[in-house]
C-alpha positions, 0 to 999 in steps of 0.5 A: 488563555495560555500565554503566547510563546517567547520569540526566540531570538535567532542565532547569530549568523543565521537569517532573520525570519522574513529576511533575505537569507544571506549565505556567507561569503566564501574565503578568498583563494589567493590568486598565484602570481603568472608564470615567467615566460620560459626563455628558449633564446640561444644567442648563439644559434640559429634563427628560428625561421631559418630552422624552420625552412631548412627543415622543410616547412616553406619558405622563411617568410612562411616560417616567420608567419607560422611563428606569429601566428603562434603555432610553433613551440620550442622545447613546449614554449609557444614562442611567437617573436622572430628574433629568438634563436636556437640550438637545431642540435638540442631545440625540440620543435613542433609546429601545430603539434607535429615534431619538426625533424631536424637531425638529418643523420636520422633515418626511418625506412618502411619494408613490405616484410615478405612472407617467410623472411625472419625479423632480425638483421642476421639469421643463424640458421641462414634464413632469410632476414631484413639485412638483403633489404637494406645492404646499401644502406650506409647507416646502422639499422635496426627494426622497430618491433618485429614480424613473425615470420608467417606474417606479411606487411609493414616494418619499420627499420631506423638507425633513431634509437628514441623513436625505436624504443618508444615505438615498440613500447605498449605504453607509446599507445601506437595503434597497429593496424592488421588485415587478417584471414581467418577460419570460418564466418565469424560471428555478428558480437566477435567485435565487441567481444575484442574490444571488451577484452579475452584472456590469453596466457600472458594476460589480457588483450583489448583490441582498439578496433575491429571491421569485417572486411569482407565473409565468405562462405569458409573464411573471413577477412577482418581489420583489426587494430591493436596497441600491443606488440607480444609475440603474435598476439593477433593470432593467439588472440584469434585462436583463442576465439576459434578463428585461426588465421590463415594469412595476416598482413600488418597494413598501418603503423600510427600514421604510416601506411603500407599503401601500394608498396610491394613485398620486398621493397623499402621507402624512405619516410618523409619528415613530415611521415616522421614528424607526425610518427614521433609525435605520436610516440609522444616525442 
């Protein structure tokens, strides 16, 4: 009879045979300590209620419940006390979200730019321009972006040089949004073709939305929704997939639309139209 096997003692740190297998505990991460609160208080400004209600929000007791209610920040800080003050020249405000506009010098204008107009405040060659539009207007404006002179719609003018420059940034992620006439019946996967993405000369071109409007026997009408702004890219882009656009009219701008505005005439935005158009733009 062969004699049995030595038991083998088990290593240490491992489980006994039979035994519970008992993982070892893992280190403990040392807990950060909590972040000090952010003081926004300028005691020489103004009640931040009072801000709130110059601004248009309701009135001050409505403000002070927005403020405990948690939802307004001050320069990114939730502030909920009612006794905090602020710099309304310097402070930057949102309430759920939405930027609180409180430089009253600022303006933003929304123009239906009518066929044939070029975008740009004075013409050299004399053609018509975005200056006859706004000739009573006291402040320096300039566009936000531009229109081809072919295409029709909506165009921002402001004398807000940040909210300019963000706006007509790519990187802004402001979706455009334009209603465009083009040759022939398009086919049932152009859509998902666009929204894939097509090769033009400066580069690629996704688009962020696309809906069929309306097909007719020779033409269709399509919705197309865009980030970018290079020199008319709807049409090359539709060039490029053998539906040249006959007309194109740029109906939306993030949240602002050229609803039932006619060509030729401006609006003055709203704070609120305002406020949620700068933060969009991440302002």
């Amino acid at each position: 009879m062969n004699p049995p096997f030595p038991r083998r003692r088990p290593a240490a740190g491992s489980a006994r045979p039979g035994g519970p297998n008992r993982p070892a505990r893992p280190a403990r991460r040392p807990v950060p300590p909590p972040a000090e609160p952010v003081d926004v208080h300028d005691p020489d400004g103004v009640r931040l209620q009072k801000v709130l209600a110059s601004a248009g929000l309701g009135s001050r007791r409505a403000c002070e419940e927005l403020i405990t209610a948690g939802r307004v920040t001050v320069d990114g800080h939730v502030v909920t006390e009612l006794g905090v003050r602020v710099d309304p020249q310097r402070a930057v405000l949102h309430v759920d979200g939405m930027r609180v506009v409180l430089d009253t010098s600022l303006v933003t204008i929304a123009l239906n730019k009518p066929l044939g107009v070029v975008s740009t405040m004075h013409d050299p060659e004399g053609r018509a321009s975005l200056a006859q539009y706004v000739a009573d207007r006291p402040e320096r404006l300039f566009h936000v972006g531009r229109l081809d002179a072919e295409t029709e719609g909506l165009l921002l003018l402001t004398n807000d040089g940040e909210l300019a420059h963000r706006l007509s940034h790519p990187s802004s992620g402001v979706v455009k949004t334009y209603l465009a006439a083009v040759e022939g019946r398009v086919p049932q996967g152009l859509g998902a073709r666009l929204k894939k993405g097509v090769q033009l000369d400066d580069g690629p071109v996704v688009v962020d939305g696309f809906r069929l409007v309306q097909a007719m026997p020779d033409s269709t009408l399509l919705e197309i929704d865009l980030h970018e702004g290079r020199n008319r890219v709807v049409r090359r882009l539709m060039d490029e997939v053998g539906h040249p656009v006959t007309r194109l009219v740029r109906t939306r701008i993030g949240p602002i639309r050229l609803g039932e505005l006619k060509p030729g005439r401006t609006r003055v935005l709203s704070a609120p139209e305002v406020g949620s158009l700068m933060s969009q733009a991440g302002l």
